[in-house]
N, C-alpha and C positions, 0 to 999 in steps of 0.2 A: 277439586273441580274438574280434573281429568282434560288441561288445559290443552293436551296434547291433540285432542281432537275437534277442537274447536277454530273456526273460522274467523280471526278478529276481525276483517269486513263486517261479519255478519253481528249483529248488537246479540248481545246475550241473553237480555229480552224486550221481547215482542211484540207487549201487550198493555193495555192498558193506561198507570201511570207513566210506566218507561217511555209512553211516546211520546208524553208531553217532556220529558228532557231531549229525546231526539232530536224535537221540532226545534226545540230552542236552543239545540246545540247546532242543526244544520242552518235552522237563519242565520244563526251568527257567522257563518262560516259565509253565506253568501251575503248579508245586509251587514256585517259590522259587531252590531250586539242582540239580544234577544230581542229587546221590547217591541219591537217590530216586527210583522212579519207581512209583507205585499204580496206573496202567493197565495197568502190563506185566508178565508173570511173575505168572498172576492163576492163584490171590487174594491169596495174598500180596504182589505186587508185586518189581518188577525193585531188586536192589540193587546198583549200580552200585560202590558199595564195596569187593565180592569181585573184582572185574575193573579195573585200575590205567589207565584209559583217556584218562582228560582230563589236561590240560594245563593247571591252575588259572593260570599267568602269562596264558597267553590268554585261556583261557576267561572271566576277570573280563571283555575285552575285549569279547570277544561278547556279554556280557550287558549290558556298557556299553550297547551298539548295539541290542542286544535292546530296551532300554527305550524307544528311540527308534521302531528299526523295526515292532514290534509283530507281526513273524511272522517264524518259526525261517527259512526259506528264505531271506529275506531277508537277514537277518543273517547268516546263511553267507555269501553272496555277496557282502556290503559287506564283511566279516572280509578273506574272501580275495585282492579286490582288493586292500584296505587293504593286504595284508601287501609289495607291491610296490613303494609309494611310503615306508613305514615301512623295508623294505629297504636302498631308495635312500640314504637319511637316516641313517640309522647305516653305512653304507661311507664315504659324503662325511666322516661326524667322525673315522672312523679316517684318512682321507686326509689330512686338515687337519691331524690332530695332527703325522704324517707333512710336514708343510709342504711338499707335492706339487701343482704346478701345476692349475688348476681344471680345466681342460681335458683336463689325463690323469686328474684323480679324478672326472672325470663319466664317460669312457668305463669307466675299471674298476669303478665304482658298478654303472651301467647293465649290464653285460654281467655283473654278477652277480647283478645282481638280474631280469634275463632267463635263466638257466641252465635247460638242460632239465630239471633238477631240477624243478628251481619248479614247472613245469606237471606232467611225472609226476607228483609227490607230492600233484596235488589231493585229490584221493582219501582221501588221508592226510592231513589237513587242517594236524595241529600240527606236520608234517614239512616242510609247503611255509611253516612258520612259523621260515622260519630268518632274520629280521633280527637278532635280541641276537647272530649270531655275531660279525661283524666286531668288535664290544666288546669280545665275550671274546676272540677275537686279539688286540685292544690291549692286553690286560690279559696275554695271555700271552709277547708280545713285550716288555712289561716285564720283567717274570720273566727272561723269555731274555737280556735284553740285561745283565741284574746293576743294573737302578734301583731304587736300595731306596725299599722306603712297605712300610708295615705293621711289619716288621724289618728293622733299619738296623743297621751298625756302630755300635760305642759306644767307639770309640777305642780304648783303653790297657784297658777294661773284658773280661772274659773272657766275658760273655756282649751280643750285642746287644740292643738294647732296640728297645721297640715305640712305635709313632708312627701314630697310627689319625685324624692329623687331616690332612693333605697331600690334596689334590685325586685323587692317585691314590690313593689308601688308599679315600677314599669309594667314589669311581668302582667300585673293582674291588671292595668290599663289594655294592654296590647289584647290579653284574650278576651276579654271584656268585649275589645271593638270587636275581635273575631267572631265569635259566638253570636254577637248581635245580628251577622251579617248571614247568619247560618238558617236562615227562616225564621217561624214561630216559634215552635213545641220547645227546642232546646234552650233557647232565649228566656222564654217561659219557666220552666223547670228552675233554669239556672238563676233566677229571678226568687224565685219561691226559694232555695235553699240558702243563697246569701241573705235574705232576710232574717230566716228560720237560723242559720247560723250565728245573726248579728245581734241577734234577741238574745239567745243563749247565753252568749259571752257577755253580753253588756250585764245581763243576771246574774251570771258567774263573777265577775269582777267590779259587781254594785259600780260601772264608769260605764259611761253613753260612746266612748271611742269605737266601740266595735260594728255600733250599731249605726252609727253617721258612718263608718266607713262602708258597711254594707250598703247603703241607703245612696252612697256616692256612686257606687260601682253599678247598681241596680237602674240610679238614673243615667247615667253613661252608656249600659248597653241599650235600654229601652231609648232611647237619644239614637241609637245605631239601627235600632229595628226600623222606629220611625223613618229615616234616613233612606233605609232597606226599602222602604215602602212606598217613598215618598211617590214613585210614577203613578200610585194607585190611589194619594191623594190626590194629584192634579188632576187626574184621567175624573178622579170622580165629582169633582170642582168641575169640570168643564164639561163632562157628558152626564151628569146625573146619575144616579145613585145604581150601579151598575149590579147585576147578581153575582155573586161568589160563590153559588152554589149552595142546597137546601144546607142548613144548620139549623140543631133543635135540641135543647135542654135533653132530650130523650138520648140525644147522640152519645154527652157524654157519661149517663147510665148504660149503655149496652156497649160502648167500646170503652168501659171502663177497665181497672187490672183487678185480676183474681191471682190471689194468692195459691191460689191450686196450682193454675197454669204457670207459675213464678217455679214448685216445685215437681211438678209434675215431669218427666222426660218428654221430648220431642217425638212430634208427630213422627210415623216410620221409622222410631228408631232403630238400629241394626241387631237389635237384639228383640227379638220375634216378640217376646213373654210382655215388653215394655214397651213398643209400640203399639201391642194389643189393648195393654192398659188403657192409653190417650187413645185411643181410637173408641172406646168406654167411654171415655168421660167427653171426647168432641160430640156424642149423639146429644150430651144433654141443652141447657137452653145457654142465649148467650154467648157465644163462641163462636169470635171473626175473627178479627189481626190481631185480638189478644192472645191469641195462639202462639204468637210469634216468640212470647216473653219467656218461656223457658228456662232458668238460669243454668240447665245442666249441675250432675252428682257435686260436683265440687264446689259450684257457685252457690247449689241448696246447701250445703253444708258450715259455708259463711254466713248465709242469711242465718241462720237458727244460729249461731254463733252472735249474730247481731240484736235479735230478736231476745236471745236472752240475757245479755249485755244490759241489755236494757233497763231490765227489773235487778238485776243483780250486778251494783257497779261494785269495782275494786279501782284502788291507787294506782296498780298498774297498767301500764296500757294506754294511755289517756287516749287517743288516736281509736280506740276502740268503742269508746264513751260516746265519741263527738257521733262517730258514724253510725253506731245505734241510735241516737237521737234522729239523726241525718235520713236512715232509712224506714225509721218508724213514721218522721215526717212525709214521707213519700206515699207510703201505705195509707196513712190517713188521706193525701190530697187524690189518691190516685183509683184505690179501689171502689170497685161499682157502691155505690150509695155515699161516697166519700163528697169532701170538701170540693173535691173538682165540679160536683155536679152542683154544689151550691153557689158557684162561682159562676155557672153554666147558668145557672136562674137569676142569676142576683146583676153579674158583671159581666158577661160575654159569652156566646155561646160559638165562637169563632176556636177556641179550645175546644176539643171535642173529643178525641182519642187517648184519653188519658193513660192507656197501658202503656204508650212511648214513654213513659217514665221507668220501664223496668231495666234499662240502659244504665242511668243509672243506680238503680237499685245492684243490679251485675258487678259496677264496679266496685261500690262498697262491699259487697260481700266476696270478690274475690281480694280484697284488701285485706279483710276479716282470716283467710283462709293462712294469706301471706304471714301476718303479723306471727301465726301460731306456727308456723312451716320456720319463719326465719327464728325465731324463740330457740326454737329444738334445735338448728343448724349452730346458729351461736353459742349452746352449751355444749357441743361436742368438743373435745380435745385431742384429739389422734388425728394426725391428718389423713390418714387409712380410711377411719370411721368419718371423715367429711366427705373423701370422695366416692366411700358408697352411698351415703348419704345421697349425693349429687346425682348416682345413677338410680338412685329412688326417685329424683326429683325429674328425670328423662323419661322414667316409666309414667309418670303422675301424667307426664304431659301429653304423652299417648294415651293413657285413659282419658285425659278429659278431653281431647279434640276426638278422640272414638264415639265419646257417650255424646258430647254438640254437636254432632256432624250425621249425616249419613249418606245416602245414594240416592236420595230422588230426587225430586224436580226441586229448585232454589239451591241445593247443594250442589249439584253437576245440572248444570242448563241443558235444555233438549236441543243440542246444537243440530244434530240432523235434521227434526222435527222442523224448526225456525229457520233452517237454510232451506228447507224445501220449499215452507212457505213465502218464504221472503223474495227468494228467486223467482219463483210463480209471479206475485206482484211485481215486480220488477221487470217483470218482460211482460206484462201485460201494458204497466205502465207505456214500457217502451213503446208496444204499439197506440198507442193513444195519441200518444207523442208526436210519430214519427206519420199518422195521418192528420195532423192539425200544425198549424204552422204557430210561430213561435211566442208566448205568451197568452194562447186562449185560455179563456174562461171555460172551467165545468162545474156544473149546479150536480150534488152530491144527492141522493136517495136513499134510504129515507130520510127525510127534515129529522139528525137530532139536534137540540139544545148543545148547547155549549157555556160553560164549562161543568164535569158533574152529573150527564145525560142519567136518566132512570136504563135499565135494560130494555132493547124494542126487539121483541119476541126473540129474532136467536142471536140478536149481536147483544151479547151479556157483556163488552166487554168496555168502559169508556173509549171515548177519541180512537174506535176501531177506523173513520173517515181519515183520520192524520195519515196512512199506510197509504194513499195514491201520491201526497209532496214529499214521501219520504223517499222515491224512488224518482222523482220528477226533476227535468234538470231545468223547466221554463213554463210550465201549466203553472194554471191559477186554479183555485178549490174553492170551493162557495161554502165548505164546512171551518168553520173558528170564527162565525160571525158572535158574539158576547152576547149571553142571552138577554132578552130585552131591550137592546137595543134597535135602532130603526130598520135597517138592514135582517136583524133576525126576523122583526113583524112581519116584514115582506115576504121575506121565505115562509115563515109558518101561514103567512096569507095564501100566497100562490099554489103551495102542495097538495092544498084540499080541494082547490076549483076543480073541473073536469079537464082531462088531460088534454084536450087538443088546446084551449085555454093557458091552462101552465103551459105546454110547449111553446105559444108565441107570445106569451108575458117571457120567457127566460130569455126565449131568441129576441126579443127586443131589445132585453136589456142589455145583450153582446154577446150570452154565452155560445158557445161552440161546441155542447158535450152535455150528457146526461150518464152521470156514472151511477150505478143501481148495485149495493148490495143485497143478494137477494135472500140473505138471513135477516134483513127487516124486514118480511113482512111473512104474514101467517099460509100464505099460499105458497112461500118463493117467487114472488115478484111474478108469477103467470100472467095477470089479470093484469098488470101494468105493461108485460113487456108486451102481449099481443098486441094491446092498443098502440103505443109506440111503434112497434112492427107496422101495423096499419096506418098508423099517420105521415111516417116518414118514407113507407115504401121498403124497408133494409131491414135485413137480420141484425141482432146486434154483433159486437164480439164478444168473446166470452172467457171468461181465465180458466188456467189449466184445470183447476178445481170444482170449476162450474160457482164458484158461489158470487161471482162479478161478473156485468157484461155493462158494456159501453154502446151508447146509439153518439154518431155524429150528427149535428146540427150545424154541421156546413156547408152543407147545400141547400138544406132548410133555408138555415139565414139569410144566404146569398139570394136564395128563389123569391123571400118573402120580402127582402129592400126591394128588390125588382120589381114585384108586382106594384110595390106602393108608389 
């Protein structure tokens, strides 16, 4: 990530969904926790509870570090690091449990906790926070394997009995609640495979223990999601049935997984001939964040390992059996035309992204890789021929973090790029600030929706409005009103009247400020700001980039209570 160059003030990125962890990392830093936010969605304030966004198992994290670090950017980027060597450390305990040589459970740690995932998903902050999986794999390959804890046989008795005190019982209680608390997707996922586990075994072992204990664990975390969720039941109990943003059976067809992009190399790879290839096959149809799934040379070499596991089982291995069921089960829920889409029609269309299952598709097959690496290490006998062995297994790790990795943008952040920009804002803000006195109101340009906006001609990018409270130490913003709510109708009412109109509906209502990005709109804002100019009498101001300018409406205001 070439960390050496980088600004930890400045967030690493920029754009998009990373600002909605900003926002709710900087409220919490000034309101306490997320779910609130009185600078945004003004005057009412932004309520985070109508939109199911954080990821409370981490998030406490980050507010851990919050406490320390004392600025939201900050703590993003300690979080994110963090989430690498936190990765590492829970694959090494599944390895261990596994009683797998050190030396292949550092290369299969490492090489998944390098996966191109990782880096795409920065963006997606609580997505690139996949460490608790490997846990839940140990907990589901319990399952799979028929080891009872939770429900056990009871002998000669017709029903099994329960046993909540075994080391695995806890275990797989604790991450259970973890995982729940980890959003949707991986709750989800983990959900589908303790079942698909529980079935197996209970088949395998003609006895129902495996499958009531699946069944126990599944309503446990789903009990935690709920929980997770709960602000966004009351919030919808109490304000009505709020938007969460377009969802459509069509979603989860086109951001479904493709087996291609599973083997395929990464975008830009470092070697010319292989990133030409994927630059081939991105022209064709279909191809958005399931790009991301990649499993890298080594990781493809497990799956086909698993893939053919499959149809062709042996005695040995059994760990290898379960996980070919495991990831074939995946493949079926996850790829375009698969069960995910019928579950998308049938049961909820709130899953929609089904290639985040290639996460764990990754870890099974660098399992897959380990199990034949530790094989061949174990039958060596010279301790000579282990420790070349071992510097085969240094080389391994440099190829594979060479061929997941490379040098553009999500692997090494455009730290210059994002500190020019961010700095600009930031001293724009400042002046904004520092001519309005202490908590006014600004009504944001162009009206988007909130949460989930479509693109308005050049702002492609969501919550691009969040960047003036990210820099703000006491303004209030008129963007994170929840779409459909009272408050947004108002705003989509007012922006369409004729401008001198909207300027004294906003200044009645308190504002102090009209901020205008002028990549909403198909002119660059000309046609608005001259009238503006003309109504108010002032040039605006305008950010170093030209793409923001500000009109005060405090003399406005002041003029128009006066006349009345």
């Amino acid at each position: 990530m070439k960390l050496w160059r980088a600004d930890f003030r400045i967030p690493f990125t920029y754009f998009g969904d990373a600002l909605l962890n900003s926002v709710a990392t900087k409220g919490a830093l000034e309101e306490g926790w997320w779910l609130h936010n009185s600078s945004l969605g003004a005057p009412a304030g932004l309520d985070y509870a109508a939109y199911p966004a954080i990821d409370n198992a981490h998030f406490l994290l980050i507010k851990a570090i919050s406490i320390f670090a004392r600025d939201y950017a900050l703590s993003l980027n300690l979080f994110y690091l963090l989430t690498f060597p936190l990765t590492t450390l829970t694959s090494l305990y599944f390895f261990k449990h596994y009683k797998f040589s050190y030396g292949v459970a550092v290369v299969a740690s490492l090489l998944f906790t390098f996966l191109p995932y990782h880096f795409f998903r920065s963006y997606h902050l609580f997505l690139a926070s996949y460490y608790p999986l490997p846990l839940m794999i140990l907990v589901i390959l319990w399952i799979c394997a028929g080891t009872p804890f939770i429900v056990e046989p009871s002998g000669n008795k017709r029903w099994p009995k329960l046993r909540l005190r075994s080391h695995n019982a806890i275990l797989s209680v604790a991450v259970c609640i973890f995982v729940g608390a980890c959003g949707l997707y991986y709750p989800f996922f983990s959900c589908f495979f303790l079942l698909i586990a529980g079935i197996r075994a209970s088949l395998q072992r003609k006895a129902v223990y495996p499958l009531l204990t699946a069944v126990i664990l599944v309503a446990l975390m789903s009990a935690v999601v709920y929980v997770n969720n709960l602000p966004l039941v009351v919030y919808r109990q109490t304000h009505g049935s709020a938007s969460l943003g377009s969802r459509s059976v069509a979603d989860a067809e086109v951001m479904g997984l493709k087996v291609t992009q599973l083997l395929l190399p990464i975008g830009g790879h470092r070697i010319t001939t292989l990133g030409a290839l994927k630059y081939r096959y991105n022209l064709g149809p279909l191809v958005n964040e399931n790009d991301t799934a990649s499993l890298g040379l080594i990781g493809s070499i497990g799956f086909l390992i698993l893939i053919f596991r499959l149809f062709f089982k042996r005695p040995d291995f059994p760990v290898l059996d379960q996980l070919s069921v495991l990831n074939g089960s995946a493949l079926l829920l996850g790829t375009i035309g698969g069960f995910g889409v019928l579950f998308a029609l049938l049961v909820s269309t709130q899953i929609r992204a089904y290639n985040r299952i290639s996460v764990f598709i990754a870890f099974f097959s660098l399992v897959a890789v380990a199990v034949v690496l530790d094989t061949f290490y174990k039958s060596l006998r010279s301790r000579k021929v282990r420790f070349g062995y071992l510097l085969i297994l240094s080389v391994l790790i440099a190829v594979g973090v060479f061929d997941q990795t490379t040098t553009t943008f999500f692997f090494v952040p455009e730290y210059e790029k994002t500190k020019t920009e961010y700095l600009a804002d930031s001293d724009f803000v400042k002046s904004i600030e520092a001519a309005l006195p202490a908590h006014a109101m600004i009504f944001q340009l162009p009206y988007v929706p909130f949460p989930e906006s479509p693109p308005v001609n050049k702002m492609t990018q969501d919550h691009e409005h969040f960047k003036g409270y990210l820099h703000a130490k006491s303004l209030r913003w008129s963007y994170g009103v929840v779409n459909g709510e009272k408050d947004d109708l108002w705003q989509r009412t007012i922006v369409i009247r004729p401008v001198a109109e909207f300027v004294d509906e906003i200044s009645s209502a308190g504002f102090l400020g009209i901020y205008i990005n002028r990549n909403g709109y198909a002119d660059g804002g000309a046609s608005l700001e001259a009238q503006l100019t003309a109504i108010l009498g002032m040039k605006p101001m305008t950010s170093a980039d030209g793409s923001l300018i500000f009109f005060s409406l405090a003399d406005y205001h002041h003029g128009s209570k006066g006349n009345k």
